[in-house]
Every structure is written in C-alpha cells, then in structure tokens.
PDB file with SEQRES, HELIX, SHEET and CRYST1 records, atoms N, CA, C and O in Angstrom:
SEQRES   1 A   58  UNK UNK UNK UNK UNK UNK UNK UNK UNK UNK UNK UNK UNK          
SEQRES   2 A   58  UNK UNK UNK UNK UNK UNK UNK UNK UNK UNK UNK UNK UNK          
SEQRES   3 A   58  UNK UNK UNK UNK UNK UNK UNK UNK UNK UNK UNK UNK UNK          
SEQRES   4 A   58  UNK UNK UNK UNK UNK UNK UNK UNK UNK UNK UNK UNK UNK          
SEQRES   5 A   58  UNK UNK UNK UNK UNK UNK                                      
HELIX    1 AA1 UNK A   23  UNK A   30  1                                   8    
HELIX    2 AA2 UNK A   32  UNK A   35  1                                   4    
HELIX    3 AA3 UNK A   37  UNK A   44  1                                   8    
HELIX    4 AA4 UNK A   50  UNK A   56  1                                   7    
CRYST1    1.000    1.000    1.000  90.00  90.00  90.00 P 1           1          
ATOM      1  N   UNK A   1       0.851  -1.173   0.000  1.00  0.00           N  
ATOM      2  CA  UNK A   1       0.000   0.000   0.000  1.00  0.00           C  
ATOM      3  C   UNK A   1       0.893   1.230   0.000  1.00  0.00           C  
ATOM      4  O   UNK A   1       1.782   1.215   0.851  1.00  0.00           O  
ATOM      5  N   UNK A   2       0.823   2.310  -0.807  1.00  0.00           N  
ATOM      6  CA  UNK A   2       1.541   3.242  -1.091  1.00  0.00           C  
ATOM      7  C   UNK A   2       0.388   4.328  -0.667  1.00  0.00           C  
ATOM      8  O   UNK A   2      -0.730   4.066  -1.113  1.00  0.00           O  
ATOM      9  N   UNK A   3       0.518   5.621   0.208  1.00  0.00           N  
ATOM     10  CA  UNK A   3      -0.279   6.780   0.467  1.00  0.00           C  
ATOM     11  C   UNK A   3       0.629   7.931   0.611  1.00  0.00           C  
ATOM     12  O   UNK A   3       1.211   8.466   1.554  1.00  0.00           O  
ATOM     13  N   UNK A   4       0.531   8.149  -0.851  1.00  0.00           N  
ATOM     14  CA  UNK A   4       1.473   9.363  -0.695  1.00  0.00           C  
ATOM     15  C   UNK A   4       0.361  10.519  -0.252  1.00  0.00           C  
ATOM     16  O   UNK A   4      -0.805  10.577  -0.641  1.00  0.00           O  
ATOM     17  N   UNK A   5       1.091  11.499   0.744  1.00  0.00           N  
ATOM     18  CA  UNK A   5       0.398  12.848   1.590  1.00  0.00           C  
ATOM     19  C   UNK A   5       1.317  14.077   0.623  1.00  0.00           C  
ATOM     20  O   UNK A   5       2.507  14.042   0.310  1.00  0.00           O  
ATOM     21  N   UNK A   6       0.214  15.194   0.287  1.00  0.00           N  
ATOM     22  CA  UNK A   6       1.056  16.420   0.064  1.00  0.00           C  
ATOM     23  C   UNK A   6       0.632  17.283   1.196  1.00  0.00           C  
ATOM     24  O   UNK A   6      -0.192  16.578   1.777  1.00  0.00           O  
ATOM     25  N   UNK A   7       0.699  18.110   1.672  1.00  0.00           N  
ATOM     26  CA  UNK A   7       0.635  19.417   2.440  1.00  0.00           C  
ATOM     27  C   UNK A   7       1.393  20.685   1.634  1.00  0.00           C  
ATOM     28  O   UNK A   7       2.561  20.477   1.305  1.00  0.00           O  
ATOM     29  N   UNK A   8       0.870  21.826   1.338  1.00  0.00           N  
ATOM     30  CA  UNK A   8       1.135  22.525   1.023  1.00  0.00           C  
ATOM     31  C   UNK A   8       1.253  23.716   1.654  1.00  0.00           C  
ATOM     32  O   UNK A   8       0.668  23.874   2.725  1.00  0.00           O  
ATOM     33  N   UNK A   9       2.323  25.134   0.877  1.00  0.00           N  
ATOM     34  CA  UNK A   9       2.356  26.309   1.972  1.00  0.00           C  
ATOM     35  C   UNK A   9       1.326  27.045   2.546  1.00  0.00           C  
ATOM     36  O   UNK A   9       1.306  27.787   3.528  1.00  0.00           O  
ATOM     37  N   UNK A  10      -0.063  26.484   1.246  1.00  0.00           N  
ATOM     38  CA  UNK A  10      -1.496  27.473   1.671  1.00  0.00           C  
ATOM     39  C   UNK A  10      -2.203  26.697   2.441  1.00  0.00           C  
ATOM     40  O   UNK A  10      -3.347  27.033   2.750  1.00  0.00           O  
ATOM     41  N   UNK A  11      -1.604  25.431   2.924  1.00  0.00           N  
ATOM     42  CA  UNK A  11      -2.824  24.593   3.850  1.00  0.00           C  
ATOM     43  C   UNK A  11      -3.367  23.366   3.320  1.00  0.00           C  
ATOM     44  O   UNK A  11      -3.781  22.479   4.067  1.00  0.00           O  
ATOM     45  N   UNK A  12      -3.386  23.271   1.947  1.00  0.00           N  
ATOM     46  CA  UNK A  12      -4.344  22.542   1.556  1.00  0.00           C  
ATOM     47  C   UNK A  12      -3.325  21.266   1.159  1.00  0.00           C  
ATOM     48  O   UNK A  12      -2.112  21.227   0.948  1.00  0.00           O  
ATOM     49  N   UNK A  13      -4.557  20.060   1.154  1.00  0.00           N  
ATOM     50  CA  UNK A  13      -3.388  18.744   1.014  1.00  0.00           C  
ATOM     51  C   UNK A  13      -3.888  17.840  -0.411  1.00  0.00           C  
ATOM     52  O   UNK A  13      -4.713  18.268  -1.218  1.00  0.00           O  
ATOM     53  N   UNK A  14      -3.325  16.765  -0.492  1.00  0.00           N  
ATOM     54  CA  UNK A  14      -3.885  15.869  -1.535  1.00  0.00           C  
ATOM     55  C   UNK A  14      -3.761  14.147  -0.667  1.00  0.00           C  
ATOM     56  O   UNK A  14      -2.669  13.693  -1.009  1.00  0.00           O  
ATOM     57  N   UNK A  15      -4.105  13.663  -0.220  1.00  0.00           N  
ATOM     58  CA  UNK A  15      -4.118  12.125   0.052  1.00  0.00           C  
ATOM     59  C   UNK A  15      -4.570  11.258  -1.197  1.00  0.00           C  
ATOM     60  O   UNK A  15      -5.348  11.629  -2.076  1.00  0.00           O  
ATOM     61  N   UNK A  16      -3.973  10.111  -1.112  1.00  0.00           N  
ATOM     62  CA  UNK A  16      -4.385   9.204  -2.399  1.00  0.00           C  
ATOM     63  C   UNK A  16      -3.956   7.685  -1.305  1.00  0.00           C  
ATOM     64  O   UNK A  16      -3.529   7.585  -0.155  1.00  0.00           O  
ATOM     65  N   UNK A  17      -4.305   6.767  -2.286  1.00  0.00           N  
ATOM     66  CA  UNK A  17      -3.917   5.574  -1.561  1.00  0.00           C  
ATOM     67  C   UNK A  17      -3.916   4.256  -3.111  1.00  0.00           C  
ATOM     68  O   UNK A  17      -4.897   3.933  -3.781  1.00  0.00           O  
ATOM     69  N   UNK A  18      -2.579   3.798  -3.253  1.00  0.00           N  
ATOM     70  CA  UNK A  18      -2.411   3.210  -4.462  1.00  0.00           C  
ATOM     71  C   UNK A  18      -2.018   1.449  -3.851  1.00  0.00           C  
ATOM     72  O   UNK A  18      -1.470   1.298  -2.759  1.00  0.00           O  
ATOM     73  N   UNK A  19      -2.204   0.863  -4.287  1.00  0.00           N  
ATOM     74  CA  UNK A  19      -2.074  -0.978  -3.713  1.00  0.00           C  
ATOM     75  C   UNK A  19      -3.362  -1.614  -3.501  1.00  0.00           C  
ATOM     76  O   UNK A  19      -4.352  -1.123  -4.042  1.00  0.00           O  
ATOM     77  N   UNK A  20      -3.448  -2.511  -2.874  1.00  0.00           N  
ATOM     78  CA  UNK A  20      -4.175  -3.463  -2.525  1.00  0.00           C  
ATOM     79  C   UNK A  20      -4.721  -3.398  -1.072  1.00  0.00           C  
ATOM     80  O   UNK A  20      -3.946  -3.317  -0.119  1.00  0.00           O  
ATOM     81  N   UNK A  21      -6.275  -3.441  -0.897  1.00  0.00           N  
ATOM     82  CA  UNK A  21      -6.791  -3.655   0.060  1.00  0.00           C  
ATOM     83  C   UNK A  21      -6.776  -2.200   1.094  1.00  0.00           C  
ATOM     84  O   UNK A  21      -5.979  -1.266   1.175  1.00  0.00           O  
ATOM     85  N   UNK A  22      -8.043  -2.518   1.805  1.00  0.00           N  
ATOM     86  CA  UNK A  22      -7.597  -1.045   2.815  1.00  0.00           C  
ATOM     87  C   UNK A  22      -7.521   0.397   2.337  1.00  0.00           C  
ATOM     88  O   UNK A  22      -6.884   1.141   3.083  1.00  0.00           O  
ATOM     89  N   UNK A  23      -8.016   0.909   1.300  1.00  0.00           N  
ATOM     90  CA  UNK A  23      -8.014   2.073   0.077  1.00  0.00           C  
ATOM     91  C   UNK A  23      -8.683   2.590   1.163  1.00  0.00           C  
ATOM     92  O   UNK A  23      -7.906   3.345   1.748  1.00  0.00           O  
ATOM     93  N   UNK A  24      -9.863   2.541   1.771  1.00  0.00           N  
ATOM     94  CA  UNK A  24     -10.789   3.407   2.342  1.00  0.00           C  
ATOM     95  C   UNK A  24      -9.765   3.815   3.230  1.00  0.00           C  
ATOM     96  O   UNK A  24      -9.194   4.896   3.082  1.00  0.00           O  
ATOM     97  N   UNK A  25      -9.485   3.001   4.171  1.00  0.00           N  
ATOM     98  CA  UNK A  25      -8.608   3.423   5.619  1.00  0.00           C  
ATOM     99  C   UNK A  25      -7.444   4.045   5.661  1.00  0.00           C  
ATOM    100  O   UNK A  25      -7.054   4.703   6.625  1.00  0.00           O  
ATOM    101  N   UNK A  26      -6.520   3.782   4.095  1.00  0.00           N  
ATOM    102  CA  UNK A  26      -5.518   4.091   3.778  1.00  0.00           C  
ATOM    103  C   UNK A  26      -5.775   5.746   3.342  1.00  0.00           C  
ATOM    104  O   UNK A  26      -4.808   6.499   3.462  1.00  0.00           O  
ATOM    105  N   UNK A  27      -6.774   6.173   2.956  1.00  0.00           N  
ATOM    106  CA  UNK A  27      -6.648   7.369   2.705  1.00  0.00           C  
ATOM    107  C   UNK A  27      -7.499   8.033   4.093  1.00  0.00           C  
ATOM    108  O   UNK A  27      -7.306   9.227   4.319  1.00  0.00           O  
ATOM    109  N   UNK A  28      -8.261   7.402   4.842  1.00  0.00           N  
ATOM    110  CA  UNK A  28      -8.440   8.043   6.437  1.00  0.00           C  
ATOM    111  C   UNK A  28      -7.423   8.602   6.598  1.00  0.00           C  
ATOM    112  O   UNK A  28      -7.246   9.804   6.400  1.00  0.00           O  
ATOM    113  N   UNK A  29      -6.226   7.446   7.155  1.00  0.00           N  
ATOM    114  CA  UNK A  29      -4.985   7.356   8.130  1.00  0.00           C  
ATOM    115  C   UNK A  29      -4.282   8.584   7.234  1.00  0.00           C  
ATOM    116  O   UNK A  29      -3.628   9.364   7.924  1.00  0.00           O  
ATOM    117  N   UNK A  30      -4.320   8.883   5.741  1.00  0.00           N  
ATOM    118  CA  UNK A  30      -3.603   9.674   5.151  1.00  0.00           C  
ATOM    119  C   UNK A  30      -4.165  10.945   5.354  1.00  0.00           C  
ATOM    120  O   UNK A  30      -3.214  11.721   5.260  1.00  0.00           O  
ATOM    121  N   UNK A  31      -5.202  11.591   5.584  1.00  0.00           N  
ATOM    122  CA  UNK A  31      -5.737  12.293   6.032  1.00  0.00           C  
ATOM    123  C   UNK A  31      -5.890  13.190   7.502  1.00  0.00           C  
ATOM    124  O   UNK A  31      -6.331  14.333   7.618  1.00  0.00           O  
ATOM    125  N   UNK A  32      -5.425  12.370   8.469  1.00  0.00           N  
ATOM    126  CA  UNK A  32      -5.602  11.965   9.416  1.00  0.00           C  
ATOM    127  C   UNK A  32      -3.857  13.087   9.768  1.00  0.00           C  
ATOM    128  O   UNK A  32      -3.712  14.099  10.454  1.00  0.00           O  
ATOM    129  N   UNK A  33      -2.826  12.274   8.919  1.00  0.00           N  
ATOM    130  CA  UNK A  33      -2.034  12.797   9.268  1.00  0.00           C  
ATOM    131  C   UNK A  33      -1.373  13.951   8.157  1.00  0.00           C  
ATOM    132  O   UNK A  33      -0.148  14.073   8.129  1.00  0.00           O  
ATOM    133  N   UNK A  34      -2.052  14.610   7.442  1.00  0.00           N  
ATOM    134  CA  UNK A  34      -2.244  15.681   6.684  1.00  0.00           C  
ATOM    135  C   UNK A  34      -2.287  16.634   7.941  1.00  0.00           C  
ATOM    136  O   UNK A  34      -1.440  17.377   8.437  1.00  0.00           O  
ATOM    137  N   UNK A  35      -3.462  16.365   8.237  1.00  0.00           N  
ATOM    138  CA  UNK A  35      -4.082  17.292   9.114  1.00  0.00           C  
ATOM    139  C   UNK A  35      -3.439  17.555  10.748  1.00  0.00           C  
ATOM    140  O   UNK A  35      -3.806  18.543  11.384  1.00  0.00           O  
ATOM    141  N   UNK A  36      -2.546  16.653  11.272  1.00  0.00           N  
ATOM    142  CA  UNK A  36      -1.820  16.630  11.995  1.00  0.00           C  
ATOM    143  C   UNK A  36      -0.685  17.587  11.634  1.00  0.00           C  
ATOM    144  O   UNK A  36      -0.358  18.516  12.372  1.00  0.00           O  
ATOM    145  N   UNK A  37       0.065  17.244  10.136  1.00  0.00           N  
ATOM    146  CA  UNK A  37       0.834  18.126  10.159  1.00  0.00           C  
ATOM    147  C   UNK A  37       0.772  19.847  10.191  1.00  0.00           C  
ATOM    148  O   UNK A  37       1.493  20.676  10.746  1.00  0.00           O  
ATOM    149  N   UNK A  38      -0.675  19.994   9.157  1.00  0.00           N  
ATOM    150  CA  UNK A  38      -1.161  21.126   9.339  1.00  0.00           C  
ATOM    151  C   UNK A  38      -0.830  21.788  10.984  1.00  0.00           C  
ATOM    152  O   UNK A  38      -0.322  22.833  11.389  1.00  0.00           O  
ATOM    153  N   UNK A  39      -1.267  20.876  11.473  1.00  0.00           N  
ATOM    154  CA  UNK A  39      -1.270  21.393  13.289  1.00  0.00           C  
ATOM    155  C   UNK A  39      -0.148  21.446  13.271  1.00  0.00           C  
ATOM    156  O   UNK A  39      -0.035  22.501  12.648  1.00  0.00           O  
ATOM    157  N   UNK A  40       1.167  21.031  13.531  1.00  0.00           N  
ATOM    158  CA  UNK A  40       1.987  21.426  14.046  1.00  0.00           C  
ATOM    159  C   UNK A  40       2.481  22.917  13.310  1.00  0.00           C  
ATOM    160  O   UNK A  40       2.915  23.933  13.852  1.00  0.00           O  
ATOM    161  N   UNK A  41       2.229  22.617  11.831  1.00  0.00           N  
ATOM    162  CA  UNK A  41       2.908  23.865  11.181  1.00  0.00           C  
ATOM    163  C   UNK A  41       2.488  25.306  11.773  1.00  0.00           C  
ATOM    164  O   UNK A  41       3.100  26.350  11.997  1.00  0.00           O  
ATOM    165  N   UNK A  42       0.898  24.787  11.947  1.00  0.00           N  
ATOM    166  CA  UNK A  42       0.829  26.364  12.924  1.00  0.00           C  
ATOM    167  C   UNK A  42       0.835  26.370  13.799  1.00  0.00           C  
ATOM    168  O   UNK A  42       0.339  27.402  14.249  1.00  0.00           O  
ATOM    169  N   UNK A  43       1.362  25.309  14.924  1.00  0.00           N  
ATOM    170  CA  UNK A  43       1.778  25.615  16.542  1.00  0.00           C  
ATOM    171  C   UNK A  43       3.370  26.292  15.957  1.00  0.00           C  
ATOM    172  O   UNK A  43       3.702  27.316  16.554  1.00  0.00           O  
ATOM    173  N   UNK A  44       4.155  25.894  15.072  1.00  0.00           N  
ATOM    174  CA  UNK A  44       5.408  26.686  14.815  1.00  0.00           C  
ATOM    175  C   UNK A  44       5.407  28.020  14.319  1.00  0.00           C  
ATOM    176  O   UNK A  44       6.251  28.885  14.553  1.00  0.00           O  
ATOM    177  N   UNK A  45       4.222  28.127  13.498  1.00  0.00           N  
ATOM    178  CA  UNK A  45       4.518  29.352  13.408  1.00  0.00           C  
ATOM    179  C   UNK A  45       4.050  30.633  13.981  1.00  0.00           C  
ATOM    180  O   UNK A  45       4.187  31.787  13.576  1.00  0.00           O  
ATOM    181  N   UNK A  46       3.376  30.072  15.178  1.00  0.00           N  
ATOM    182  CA  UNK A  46       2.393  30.869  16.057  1.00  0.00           C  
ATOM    183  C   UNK A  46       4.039  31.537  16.905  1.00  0.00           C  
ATOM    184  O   UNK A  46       5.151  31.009  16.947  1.00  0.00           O  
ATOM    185  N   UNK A  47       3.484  33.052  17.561  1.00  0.00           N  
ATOM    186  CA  UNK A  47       4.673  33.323  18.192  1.00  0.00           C  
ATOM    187  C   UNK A  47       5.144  32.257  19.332  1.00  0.00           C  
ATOM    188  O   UNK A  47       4.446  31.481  19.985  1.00  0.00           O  
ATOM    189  N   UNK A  48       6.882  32.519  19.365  1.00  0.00           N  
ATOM    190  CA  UNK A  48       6.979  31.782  20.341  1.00  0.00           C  
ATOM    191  C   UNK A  48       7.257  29.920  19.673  1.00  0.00           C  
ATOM    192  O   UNK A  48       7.814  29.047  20.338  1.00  0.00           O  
ATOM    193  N   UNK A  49       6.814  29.767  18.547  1.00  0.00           N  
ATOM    194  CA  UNK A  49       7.265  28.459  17.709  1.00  0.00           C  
ATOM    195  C   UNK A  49       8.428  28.560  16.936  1.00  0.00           C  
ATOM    196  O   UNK A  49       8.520  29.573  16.243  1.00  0.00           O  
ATOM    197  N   UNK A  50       9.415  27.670  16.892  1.00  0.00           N  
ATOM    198  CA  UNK A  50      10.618  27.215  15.757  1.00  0.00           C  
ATOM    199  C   UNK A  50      10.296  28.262  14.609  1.00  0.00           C  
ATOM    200  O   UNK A  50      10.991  29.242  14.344  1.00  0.00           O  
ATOM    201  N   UNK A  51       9.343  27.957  14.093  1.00  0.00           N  
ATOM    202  CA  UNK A  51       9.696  28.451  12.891  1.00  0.00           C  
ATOM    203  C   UNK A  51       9.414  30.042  12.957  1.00  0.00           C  
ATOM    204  O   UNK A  51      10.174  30.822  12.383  1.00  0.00           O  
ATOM    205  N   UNK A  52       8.405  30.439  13.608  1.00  0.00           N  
ATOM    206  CA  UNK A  52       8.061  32.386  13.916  1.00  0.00           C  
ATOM    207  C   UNK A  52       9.511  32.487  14.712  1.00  0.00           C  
ATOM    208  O   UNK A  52      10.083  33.574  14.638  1.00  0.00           O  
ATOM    209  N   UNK A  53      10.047  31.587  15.355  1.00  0.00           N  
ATOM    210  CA  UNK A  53      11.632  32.436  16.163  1.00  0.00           C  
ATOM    211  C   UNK A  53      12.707  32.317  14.992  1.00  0.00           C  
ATOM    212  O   UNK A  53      13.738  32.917  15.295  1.00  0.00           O  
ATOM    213  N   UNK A  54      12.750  31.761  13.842  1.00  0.00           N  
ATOM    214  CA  UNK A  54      13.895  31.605  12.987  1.00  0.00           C  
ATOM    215  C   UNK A  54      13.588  32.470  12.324  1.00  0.00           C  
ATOM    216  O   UNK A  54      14.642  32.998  11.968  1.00  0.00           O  
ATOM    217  N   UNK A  55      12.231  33.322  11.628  1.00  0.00           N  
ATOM    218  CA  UNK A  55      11.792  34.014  10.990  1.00  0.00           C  
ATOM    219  C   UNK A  55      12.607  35.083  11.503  1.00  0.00           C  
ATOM    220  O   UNK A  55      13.756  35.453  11.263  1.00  0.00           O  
ATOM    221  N   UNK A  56      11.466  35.579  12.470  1.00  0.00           N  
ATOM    222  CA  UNK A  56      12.406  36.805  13.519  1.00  0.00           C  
ATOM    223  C   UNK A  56      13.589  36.942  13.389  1.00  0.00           C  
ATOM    224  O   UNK A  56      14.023  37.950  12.831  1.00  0.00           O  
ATOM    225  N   UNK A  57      14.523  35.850  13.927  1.00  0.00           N  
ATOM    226  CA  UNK A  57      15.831  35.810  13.880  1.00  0.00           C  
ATOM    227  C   UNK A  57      16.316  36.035  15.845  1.00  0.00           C  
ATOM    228  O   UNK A  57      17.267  36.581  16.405  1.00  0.00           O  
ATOM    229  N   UNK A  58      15.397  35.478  16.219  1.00  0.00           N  
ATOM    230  CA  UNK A  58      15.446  35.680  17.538  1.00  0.00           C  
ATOM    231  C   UNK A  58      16.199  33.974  18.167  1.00  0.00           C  
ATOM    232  O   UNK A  58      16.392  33.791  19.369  1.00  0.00           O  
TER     233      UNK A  58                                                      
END                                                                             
C-alpha cells in the first residue's frame, strides 16, 4: 500500500492511496495525518514556535 500525503504552503493537502486492500482506511490514516501536520505547522509558526523564532531571527 503506497499513500502518498502532500501538504502545502497554503494549507491545503492531496491524500491518495495506491495498492491493494484497505483504500478506504488508507486514505483516512492519510488524512488523518495531513491534518496533523497542518497542526503542528501552525503551533510553529504561532509566536513563540521554531519556525516564527527563525523568521524573527530571535
């Protein structure tokens, strides 16, 4: 089972799910963690996150 995830800089993602068996769940779980990453990207870039302090330069 292959599920490739995109996430992109505006937010938005693409999930797919290519192989055998499990297609439905495989693109849940791909989804699932789309949207996870989304979350972290904006706990970082919220002030006070990795990526808003590298911005800064702080």
């Amino acid at each position: 089972m292959l599920i490739p995830i995109t996430v992109n800089a505006d937010g938005s993602s693409k999930v797919s799910a290519s192989g055998e068996g499990g297609r439905v769940e495989a693109e849940r779980l791909g989804r699932r963690l789309a949207d996870a990453v989304r979350k972290v990207i904006r706990e970082e870039m919220a002030p006070g996150g990795m990526t808003y302090t590298f911005v800064r330069g702080r």
